[in-house]
C-alpha positions in Angstrom: -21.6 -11.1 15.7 -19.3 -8.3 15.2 -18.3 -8.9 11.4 -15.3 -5.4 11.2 -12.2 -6.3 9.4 -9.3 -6.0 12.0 -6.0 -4.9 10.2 -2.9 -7.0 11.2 -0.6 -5.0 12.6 3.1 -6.1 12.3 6.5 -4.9 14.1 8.4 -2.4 11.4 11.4 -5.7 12.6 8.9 -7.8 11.5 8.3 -6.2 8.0 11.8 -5.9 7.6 12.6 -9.9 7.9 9.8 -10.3 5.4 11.0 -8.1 3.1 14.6 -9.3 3.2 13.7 -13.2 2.6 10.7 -12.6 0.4 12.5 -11.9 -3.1 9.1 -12.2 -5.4 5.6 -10.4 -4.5 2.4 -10.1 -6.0 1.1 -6.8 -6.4 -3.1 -7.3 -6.5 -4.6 -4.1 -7.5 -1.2 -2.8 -9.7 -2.2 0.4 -11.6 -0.1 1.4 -14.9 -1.3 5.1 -13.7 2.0 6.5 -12.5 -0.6 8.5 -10.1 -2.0 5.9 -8.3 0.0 4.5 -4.9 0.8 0.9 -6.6 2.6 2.1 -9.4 5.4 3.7 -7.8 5.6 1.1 -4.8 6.2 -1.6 -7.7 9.2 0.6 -9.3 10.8 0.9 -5.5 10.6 -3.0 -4.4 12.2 -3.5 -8.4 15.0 -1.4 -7.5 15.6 -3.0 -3.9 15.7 -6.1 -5.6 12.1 -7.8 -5.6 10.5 -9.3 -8.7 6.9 -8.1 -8.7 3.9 -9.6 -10.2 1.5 -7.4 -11.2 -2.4 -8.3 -10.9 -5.0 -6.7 -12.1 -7.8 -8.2 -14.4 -8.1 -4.7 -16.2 -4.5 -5.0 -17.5 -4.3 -8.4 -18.0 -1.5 -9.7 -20.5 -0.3 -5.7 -20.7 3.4 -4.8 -19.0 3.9 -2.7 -16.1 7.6 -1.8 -14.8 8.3 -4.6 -17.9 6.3 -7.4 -15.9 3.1 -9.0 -17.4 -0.1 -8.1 -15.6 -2.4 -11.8 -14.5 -5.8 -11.3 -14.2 
């Protein structure tokens, strides 16, 4: 049985109709280090307009971008 993870591939038209109907995410993995990848693609879906949920056991009940981390 061949058990390798496939990624989904969508249509850059396709991620663009998700992203303009979807207003709220959930960020799983968030990082508060401004270094890592998560922590500034949270800041640029904030200032296009999403509201993003941070998750990230590590963090849990900090802030990052002013939104409470969930475990």
């Amino acid at each position: 049985m061949d058990r390798r993870v496939t990624p989904l591939a969508y249509s850059d038209a396709a991620i663009q109709k998700i992203l303009a109907e979807v207003k709220v995410i959930a960020m799983v993995g968030a990082s508060k280090r401004p270094s890592r990848p998560s922590f500034g693609v949270m800041r640029f879906l904030q200032d296009r307009g999403h509201r993003v949920i941070p998750v990230n056991p590590g963090y849990a009940g900090e802030t990052i971008h002013g939104e409470r981390v969930h475990a």
